[in-house]
Backbone bond lengths (Angstrom), bond angles and torsions (degrees), N, CA, C in turn:
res aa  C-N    CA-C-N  psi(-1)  N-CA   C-N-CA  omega(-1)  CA-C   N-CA-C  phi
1 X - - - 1.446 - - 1.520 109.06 -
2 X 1.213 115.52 131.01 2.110 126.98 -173.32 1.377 92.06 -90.39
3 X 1.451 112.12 107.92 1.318 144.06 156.12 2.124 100.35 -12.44
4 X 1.031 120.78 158.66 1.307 121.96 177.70 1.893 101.57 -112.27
5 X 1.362 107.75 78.42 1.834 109.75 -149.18 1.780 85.99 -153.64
6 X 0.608 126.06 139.44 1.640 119.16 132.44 1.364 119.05 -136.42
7 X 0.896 126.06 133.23 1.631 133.90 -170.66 1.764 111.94 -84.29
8 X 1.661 100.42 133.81 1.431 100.04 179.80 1.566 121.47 -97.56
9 X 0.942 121.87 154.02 1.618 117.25 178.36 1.380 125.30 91.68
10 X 1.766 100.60 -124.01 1.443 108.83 165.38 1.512 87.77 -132.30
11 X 1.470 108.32 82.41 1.611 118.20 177.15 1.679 75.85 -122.31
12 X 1.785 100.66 163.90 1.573 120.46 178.20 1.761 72.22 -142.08
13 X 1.926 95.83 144.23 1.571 106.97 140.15 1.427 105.84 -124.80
14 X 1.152 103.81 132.22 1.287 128.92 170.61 1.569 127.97 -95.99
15 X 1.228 143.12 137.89 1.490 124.21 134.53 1.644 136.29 -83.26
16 X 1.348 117.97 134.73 0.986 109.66 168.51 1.213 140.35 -69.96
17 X 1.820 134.72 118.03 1.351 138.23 -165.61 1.846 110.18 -72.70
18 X 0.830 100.14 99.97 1.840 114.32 165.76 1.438 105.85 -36.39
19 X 1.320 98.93 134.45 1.917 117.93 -173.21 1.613 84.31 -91.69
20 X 1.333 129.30 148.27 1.099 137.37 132.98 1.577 123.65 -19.30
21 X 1.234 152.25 129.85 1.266 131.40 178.14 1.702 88.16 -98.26
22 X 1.399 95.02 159.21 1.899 109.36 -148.71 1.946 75.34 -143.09
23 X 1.345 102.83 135.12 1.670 101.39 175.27 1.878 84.01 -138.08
24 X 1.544 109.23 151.62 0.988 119.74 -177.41 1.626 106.66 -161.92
25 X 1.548 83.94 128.45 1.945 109.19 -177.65 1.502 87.18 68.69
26 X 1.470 145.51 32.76 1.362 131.93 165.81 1.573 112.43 81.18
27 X 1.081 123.85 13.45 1.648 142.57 173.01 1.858 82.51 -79.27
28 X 0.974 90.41 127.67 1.751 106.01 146.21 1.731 108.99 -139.50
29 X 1.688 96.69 128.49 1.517 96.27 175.62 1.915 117.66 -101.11
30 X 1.129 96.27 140.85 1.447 119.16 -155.92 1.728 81.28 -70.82
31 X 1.346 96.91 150.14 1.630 124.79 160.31 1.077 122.54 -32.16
32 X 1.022 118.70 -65.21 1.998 131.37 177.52 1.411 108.75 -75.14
33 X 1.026 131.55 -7.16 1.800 128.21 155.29 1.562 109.98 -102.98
34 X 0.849 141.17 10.20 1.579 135.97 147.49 1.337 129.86 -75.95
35 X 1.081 112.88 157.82 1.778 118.94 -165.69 1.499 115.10 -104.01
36 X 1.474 103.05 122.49 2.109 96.08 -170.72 1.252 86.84 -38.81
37 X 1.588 129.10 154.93 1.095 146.93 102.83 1.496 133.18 18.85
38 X 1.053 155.90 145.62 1.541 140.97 175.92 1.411 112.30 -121.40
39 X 1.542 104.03 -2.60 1.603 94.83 -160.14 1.682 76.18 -122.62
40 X 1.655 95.70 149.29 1.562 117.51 179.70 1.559 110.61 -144.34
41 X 1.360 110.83 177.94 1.519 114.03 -176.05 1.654 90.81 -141.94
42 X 1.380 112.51 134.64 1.480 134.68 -170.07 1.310 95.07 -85.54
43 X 2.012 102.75 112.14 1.363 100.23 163.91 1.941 123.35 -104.81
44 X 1.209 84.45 -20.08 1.766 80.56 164.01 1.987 97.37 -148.01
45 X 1.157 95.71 172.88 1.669 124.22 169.07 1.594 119.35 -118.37
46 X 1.070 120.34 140.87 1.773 123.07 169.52 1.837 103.17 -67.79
47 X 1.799 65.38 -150.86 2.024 71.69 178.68 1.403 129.11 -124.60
48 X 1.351 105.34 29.85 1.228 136.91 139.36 2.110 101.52 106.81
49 X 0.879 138.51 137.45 1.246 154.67 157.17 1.712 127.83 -15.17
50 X 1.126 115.74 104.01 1.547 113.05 -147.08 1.754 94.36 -88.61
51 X 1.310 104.90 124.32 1.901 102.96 163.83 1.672 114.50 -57.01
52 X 1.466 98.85 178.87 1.642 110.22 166.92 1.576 98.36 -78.13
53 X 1.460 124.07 0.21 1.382 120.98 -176.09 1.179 101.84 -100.20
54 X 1.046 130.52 -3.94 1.505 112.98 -172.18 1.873 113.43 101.62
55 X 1.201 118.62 -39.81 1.761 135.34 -179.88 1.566 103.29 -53.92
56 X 0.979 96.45 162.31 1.792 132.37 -164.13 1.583 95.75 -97.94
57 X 1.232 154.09 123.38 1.114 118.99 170.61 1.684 89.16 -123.41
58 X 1.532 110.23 163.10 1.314 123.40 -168.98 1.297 140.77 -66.86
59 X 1.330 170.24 -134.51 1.100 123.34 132.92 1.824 81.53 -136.85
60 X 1.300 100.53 151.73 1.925 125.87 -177.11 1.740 99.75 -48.84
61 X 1.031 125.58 -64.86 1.142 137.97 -177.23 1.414 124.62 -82.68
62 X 2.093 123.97 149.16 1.127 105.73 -176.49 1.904 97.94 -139.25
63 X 1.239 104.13 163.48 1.387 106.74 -160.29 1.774 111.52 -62.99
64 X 1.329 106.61 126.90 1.665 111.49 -178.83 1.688 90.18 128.23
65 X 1.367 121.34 -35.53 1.498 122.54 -165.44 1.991 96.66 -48.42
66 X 1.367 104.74 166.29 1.659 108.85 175.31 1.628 83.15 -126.13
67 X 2.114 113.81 141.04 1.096 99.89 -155.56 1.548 77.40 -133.44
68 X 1.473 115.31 169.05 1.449 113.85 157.10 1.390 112.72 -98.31
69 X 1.423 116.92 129.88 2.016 105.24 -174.66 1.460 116.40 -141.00
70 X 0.966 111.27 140.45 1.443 131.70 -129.97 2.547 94.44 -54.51
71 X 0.662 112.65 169.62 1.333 116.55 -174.57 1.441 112.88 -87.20
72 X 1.219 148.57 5.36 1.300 156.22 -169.67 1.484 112.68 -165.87
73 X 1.077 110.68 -5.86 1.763 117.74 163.31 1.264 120.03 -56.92
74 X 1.474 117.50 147.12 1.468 126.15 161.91 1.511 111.69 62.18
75 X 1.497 114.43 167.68 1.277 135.63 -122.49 1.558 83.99 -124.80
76 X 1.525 136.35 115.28 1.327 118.40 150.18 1.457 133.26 -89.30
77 X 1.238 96.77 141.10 1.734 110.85 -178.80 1.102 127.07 -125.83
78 X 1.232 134.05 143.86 1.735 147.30 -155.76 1.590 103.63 -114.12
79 X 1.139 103.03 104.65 1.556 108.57 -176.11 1.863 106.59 -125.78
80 X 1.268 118.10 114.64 1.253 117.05 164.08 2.043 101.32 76.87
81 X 1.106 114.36 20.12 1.341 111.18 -173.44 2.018 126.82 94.33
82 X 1.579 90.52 -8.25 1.179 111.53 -161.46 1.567 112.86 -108.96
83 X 1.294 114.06 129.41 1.632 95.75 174.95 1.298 126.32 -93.88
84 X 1.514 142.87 158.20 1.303 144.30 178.69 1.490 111.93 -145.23
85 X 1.478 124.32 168.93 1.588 115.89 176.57 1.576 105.29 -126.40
86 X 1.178 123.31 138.28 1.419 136.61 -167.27 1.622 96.22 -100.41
87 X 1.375 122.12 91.83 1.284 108.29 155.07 1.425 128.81 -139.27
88 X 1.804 130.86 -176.89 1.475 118.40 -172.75 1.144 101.80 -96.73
89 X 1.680 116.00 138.94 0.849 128.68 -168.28 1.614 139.39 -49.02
90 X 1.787 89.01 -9.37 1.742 93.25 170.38 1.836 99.57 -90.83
91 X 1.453 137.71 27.37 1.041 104.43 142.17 1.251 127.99 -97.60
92 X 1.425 130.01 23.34 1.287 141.24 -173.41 1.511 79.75 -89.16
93 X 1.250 99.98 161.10 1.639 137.38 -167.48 1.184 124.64 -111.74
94 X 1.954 120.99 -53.58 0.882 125.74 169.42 1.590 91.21 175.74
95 X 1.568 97.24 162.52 1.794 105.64 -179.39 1.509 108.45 -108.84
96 X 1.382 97.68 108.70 1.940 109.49 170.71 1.522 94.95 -56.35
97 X 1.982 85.31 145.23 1.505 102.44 166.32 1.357 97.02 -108.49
């Protein structure tokens, strides 16, 4: 289901992909001491980044990609019960294959 969002500029929304929770020697770590995630999957794109020329320019990435993004980047937002992070596309990192 396409988020009810569309992103302006050179904004990306993303969701963040859930780590497995991993418990060891019977430690389980609580919710509020874990670290967002870094890795996401691109659910929409803006409309791309305007030059000093006036041009559209493209953006590196396309929606479905799984991205690496930066750890303190972007804006979270609650859409439909669901969370996602609103950010510009230079805080992406790089796109996992």
């Amino acid at each position: 289901m396409k988020p009810k969002i569309q992103p302006l500029g050179e904004r990306v929304l993303v969701k963040h992909v859930e780590e497995q929770e991993q418990v060891r020697e019977g430690i389980i770590i609580p919710d509020s001491a874990k670290e967002k995630p870094q890795e996401a999957e691109v659910i929409a794109l803006g409309t791309g980044k305007t030059g000093d020329d006036g041009k559209k320019s493209t953006f590196e990435v396309k929606v479905g990609d799984r991205v690496l993004v930066s750890k303190y980047g972007g804006t979270e937002v609650k859409l439909d019960g669901k969370s996602y992070t609103l950010m510009r596309e230079d805080d992406i990192l790089g796109i996992l294959s």
